[in-house]
Structures are given as structure tokens and as C-alpha cells.
C-alpha positions as CSV (number, residue, x, y, z in Angstrom):
1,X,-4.7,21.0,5.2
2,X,-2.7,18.9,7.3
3,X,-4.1,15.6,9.4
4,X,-3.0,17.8,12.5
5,X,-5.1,20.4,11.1
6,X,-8.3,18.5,11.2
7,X,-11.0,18.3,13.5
8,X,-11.6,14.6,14.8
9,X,-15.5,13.9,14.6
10,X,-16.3,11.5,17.6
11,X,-17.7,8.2,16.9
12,X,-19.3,7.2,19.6
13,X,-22.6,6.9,21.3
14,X,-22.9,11.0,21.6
15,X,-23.1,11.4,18.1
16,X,-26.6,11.2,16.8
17,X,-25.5,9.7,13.5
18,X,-23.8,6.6,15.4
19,X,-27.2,5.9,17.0
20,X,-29.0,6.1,14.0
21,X,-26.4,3.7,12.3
22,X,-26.9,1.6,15.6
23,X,-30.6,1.4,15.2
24,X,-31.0,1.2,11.6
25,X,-28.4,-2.0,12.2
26,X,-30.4,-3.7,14.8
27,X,-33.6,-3.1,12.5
28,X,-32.2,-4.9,9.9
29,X,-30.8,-8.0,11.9
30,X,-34.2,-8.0,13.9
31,X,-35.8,-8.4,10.9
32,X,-33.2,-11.2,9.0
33,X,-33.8,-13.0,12.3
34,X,-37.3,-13.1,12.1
35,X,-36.8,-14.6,8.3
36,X,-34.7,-17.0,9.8
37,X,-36.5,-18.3,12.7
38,X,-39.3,-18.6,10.1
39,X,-37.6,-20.9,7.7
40,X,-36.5,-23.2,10.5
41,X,-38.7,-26.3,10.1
42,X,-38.5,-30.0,10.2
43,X,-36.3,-31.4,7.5
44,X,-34.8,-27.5,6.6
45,X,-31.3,-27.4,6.0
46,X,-29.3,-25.1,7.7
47,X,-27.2,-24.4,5.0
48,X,-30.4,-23.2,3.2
49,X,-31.8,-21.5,5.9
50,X,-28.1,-19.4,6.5
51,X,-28.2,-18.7,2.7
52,X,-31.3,-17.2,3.1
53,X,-30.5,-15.0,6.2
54,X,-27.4,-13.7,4.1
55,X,-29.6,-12.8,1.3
56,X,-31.9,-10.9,3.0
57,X,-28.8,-8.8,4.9
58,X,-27.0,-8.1,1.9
């Protein structure tokens, strides 16, 4: 089958499984921010404190 041949699936915002994507996303970020804002306290480095915030995403 060639390129030409194929049916484009749209990625955009009317696709229910972009949403989702979009949503599960924010969830995760919410919740890494949340860890973050946490760990920011007198005398925290931020070089900790971003190390952290990358663990959590990855």
C-alpha cells in the first residue's frame, strides 16, 4: 500500500485519543508540580529540587 493510499488519522483536538493524551499529560505535570512546590524550602537547592521533578516525570 502506497503513502497515497493511506488514510491520514487527524491529530487534533477532535480525536478522543489526543484528549486523553492531553489530559493524562496535564495529570502527570499537575502532579510533578505539586512534588516540586513541596520540596521548595529554605536552604533547598534547586538543582535538587529540579532533579527531583525530573524523576518523578520520567
Amino acid at each position: 500500500m502506497s503513502d497515497d493510499e493511506r488514510e491520514e488519522k487527524e491529530l487534533d483536538l477532535s480525536s478522543s485519543e489526543v484528549v486523553t493524551k492531553y489530559k493524562t499529560s496535564a495529570e502527570i505535570i499537575n502532579k510533578a508540580l505539586k512534588l516540586v512546590v513541596s520540596e521548595c524550602k529554605p536552604k533547598a537547592k534547586i538543582v535538587d529540587i529540579c532533579e527531583k521533578g525530573d524523576a518523578f516525570i520520567r
